[in-house]
BAVOLO-781265 format. One line per field, with one value per atom (N, C-alpha, C): residue in three letters; atom name; x, y, z. Coordinates in steps of 0.001 Angstrom, whole numbers, plus 500000, padded with zeros to 6 digits. Example, Ala and Ser with C-alpha at 12.3 -4.5 7.8 and 13.67 -1.06 7.14 Angstrom:
<nodes>
res <- (ALA;ALA;ALA;SER;SER;SER) .
atom <- (N;CA;C;N;CA;C) .
X <- (513190;512300;513200;512850;513670;512900) .
Y <- (494310;495500;496700;497750;498940;500030) .
Z <- (507800;507800;507800;507080;507140;507870) .
</nodes>
This chain:
<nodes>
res <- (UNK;UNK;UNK;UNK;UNK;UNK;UNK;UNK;UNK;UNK;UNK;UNK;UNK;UNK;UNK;UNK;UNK;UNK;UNK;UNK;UNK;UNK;UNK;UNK;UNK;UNK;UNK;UNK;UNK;UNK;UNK;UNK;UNK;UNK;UNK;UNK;UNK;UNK;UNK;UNK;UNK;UNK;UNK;UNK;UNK;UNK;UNK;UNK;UNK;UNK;UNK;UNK;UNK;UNK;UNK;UNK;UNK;UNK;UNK;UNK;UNK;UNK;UNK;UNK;UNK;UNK;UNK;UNK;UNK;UNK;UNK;UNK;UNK;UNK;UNK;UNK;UNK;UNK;UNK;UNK;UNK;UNK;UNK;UNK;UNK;UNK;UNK;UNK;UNK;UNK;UNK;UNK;UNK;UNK;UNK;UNK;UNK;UNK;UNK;UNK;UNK;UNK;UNK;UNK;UNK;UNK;UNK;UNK;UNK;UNK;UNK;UNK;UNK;UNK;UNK;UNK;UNK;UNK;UNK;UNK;UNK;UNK;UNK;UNK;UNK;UNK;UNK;UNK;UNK;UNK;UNK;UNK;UNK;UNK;UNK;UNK;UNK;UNK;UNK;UNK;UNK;UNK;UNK;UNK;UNK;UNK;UNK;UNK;UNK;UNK;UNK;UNK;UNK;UNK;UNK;UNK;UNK;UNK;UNK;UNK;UNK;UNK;UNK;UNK;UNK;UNK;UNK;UNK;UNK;UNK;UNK;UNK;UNK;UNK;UNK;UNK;UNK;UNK;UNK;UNK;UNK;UNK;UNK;UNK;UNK;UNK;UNK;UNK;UNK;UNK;UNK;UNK;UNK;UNK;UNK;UNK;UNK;UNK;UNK;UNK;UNK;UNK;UNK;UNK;UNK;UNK;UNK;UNK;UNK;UNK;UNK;UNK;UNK;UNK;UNK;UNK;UNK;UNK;UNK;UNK;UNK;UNK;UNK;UNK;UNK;UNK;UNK;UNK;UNK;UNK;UNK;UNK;UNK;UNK;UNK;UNK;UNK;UNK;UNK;UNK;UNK;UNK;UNK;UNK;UNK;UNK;UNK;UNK;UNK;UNK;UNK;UNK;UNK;UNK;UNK;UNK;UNK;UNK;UNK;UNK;UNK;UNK;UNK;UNK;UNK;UNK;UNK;UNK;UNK;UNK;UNK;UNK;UNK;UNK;UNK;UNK;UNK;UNK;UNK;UNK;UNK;UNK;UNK;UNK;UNK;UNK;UNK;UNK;UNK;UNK;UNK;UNK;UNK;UNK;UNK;UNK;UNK;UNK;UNK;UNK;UNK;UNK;UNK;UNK;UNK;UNK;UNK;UNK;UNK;UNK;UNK;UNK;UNK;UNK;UNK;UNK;UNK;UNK;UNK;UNK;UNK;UNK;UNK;UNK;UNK;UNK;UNK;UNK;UNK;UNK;UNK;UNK;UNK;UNK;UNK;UNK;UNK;UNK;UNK;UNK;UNK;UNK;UNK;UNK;UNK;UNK;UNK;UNK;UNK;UNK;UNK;UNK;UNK;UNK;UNK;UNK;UNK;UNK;UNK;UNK) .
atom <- (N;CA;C;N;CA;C;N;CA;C;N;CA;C;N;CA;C;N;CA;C;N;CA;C;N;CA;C;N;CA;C;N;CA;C;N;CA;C;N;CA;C;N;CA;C;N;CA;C;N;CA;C;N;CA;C;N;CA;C;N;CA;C;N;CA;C;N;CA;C;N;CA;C;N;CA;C;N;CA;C;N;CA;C;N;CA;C;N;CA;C;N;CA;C;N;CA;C;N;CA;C;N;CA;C;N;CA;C;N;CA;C;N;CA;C;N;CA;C;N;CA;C;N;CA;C;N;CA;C;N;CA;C;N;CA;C;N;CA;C;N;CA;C;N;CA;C;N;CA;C;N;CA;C;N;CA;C;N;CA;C;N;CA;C;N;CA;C;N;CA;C;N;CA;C;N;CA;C;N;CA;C;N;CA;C;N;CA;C;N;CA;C;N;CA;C;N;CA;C;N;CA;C;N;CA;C;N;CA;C;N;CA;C;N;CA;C;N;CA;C;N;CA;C;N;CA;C;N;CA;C;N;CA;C;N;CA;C;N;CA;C;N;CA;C;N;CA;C;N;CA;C;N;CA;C;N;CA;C;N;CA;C;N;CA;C;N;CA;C;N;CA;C;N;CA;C;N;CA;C;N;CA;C;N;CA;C;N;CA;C;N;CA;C;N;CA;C;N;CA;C;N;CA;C;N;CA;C;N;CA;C;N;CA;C;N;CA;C;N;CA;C;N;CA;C;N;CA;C;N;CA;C;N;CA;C;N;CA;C;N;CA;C;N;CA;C;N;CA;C;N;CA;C;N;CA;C;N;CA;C;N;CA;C;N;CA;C;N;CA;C;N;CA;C;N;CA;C;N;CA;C;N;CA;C;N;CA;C;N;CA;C;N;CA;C;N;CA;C;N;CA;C;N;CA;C;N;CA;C;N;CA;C;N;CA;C;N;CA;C) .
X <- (560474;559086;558368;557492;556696;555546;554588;553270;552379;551402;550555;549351;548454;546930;546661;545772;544474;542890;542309;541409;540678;538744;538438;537597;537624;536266;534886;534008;532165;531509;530160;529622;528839;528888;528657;527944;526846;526285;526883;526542;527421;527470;528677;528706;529411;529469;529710;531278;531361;533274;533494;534686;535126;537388;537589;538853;540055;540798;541048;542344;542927;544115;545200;546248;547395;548946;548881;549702;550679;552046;553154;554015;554202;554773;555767;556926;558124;559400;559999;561500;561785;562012;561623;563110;563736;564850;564654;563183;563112;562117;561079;559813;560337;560540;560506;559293;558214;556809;555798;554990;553531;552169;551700;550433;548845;548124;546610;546614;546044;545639;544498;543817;542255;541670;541532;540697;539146;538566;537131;537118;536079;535929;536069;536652;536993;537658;538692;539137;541219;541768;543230;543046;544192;544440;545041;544693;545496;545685;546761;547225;545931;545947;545081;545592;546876;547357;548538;549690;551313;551668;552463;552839;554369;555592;557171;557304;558886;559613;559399;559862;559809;558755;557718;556165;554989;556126;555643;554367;553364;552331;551604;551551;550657;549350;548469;547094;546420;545820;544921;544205;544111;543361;541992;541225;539284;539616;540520;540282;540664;541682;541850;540967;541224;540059;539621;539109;538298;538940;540045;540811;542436;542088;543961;544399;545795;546789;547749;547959;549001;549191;550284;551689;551962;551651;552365;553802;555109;555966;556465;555988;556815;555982;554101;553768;553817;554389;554461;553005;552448;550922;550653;550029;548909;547684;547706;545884;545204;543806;543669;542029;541905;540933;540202;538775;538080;536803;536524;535001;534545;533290;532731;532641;532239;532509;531574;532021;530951;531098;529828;529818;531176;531303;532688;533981;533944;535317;534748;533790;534170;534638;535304;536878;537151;538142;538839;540052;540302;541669;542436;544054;544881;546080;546376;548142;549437;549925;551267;551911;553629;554926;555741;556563;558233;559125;559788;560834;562253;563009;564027;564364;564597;564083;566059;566869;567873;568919;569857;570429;570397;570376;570900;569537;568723;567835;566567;566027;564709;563527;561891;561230;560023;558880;557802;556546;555452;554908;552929;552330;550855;549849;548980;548076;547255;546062;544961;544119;544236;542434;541835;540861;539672;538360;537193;536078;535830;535312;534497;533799;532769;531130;530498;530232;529918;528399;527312;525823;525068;524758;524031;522244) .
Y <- (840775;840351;840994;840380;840542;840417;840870;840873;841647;840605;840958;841214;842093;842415;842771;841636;841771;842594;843114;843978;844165;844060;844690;843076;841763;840400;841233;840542;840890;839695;840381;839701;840699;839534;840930;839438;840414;839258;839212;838312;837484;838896;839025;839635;841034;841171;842447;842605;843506;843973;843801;843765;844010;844040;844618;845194;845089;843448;843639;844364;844523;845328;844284;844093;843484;844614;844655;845799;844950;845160;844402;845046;844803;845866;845012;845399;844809;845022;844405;844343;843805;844429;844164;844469;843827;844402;844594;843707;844150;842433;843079;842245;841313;840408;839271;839237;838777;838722;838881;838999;839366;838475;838213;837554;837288;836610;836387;834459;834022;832211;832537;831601;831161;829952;829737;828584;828192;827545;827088;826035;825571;824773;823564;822675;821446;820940;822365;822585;822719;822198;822988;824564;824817;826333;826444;827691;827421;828973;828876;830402;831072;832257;833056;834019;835066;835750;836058;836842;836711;837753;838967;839933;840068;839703;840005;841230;841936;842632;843558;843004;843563;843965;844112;843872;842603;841671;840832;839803;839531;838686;837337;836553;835406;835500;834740;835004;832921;832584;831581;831521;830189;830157;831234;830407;830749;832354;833146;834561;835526;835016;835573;836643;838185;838724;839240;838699;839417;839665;839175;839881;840705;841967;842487;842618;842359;842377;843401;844244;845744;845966;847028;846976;848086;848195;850064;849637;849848;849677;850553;851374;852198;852341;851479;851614;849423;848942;847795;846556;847481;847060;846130;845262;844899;844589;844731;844717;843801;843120;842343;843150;843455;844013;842937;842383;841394;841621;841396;842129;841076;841057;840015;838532;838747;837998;836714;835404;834327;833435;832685;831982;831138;830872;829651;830638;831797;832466;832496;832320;832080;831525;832015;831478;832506;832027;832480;833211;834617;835137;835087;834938;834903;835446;836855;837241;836406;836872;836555;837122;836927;837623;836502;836977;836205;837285;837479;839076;838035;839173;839277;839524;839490;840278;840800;839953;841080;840595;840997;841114;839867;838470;837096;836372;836430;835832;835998;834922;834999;834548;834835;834340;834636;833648;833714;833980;834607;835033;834641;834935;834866;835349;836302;836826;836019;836668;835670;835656;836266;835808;836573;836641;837751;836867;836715;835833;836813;836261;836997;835771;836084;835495;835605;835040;835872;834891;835574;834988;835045;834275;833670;834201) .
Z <- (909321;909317;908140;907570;906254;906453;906385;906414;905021;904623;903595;904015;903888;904062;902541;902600;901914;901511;900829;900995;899937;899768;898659;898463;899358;899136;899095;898525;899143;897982;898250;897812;896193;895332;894368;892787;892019;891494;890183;889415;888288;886892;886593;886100;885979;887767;888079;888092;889230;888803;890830;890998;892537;892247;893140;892476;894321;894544;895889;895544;896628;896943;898062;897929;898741;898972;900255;900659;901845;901028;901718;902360;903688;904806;905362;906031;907040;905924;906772;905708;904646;903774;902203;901549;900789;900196;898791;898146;896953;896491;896204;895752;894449;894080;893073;892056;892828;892078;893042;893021;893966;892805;893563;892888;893767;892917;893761;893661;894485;894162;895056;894438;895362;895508;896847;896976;897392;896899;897140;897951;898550;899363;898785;899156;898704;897547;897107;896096;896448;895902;896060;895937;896067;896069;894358;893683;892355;891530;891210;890783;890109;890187;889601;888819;888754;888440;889286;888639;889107;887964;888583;888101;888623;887820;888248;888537;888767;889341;888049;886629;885586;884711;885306;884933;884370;883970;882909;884050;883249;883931;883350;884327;883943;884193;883957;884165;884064;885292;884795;883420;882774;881805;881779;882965;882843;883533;884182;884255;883278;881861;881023;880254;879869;879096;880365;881725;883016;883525;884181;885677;884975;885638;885444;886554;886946;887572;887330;888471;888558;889714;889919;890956;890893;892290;892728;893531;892723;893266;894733;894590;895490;896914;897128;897910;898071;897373;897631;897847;896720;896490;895534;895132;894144;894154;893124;892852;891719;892034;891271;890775;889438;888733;888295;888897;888217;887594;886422;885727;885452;885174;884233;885077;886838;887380;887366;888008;887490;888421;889023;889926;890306;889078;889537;889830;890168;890843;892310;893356;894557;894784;895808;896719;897910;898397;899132;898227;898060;897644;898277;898187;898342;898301;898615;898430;898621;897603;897635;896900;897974;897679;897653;896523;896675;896293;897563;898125;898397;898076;898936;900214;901496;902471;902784;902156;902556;900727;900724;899207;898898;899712;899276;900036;900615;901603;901303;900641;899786;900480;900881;901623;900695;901190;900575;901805;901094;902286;901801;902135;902185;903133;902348;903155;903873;904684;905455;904769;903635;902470;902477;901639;901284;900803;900833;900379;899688;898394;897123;896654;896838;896474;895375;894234;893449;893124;893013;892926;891771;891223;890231;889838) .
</nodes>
């Protein structure tokens, strides 16, 4: 069993900074990639940032320059650093893992979300 919690939504006005946290617990044989996606209301869900095993990272176009993405391996964490925030990033956040959960047996997982508001 795998479980992601999420942590670190509010409400915060345009411009400002908010910094969530995703902490991945259960049987783990060894993390793949971890990342953030978010969705808005009446919107798909759509990557936001994705950090591999080996450090290397993607980043959405429009969060480029504002949001960083980093990984505490050994507490099985990430974190998404967002500055310079702007109305059009409310959403719903999103964790995610793609683990191994035993040497050959690959699973994907997703948190319950975080709301970050951001006001104009």
């Amino acid at each position: 069993q795998v479980q992601l919690v999420e942590s670190g939504g509010g409400l915060v006005q345009a411009g400002g900074s908010l910094r969530l946290s995703c902490a991945a617990s259960g049987i783990i044989f060894r993390i793949n990639a971890m990342g953030w996606y978010r969705q808005a209301p009446g919107k798909q869900r759509e990557l936001v940032a994705v950090i591999a095993s080996g450090g290397s990272t993607n980043y959405a176009d429009s969060v480029k320059g504002r949001f960083t993405i980093s990984r505490d391996n050994a507490e099985n964490t990430v974190y998404l650093q967002m500055n310079s925030l702007k109305p059009e990033d409310t959403a719903v956040y999103y964790c995610y893992a793609d683990v191994f959960r035993t040497l050959i047996r690959k699973g994907e997982y997703w948190g319950q979300g975080t709301q970050v508001t951001v006001s104009s």
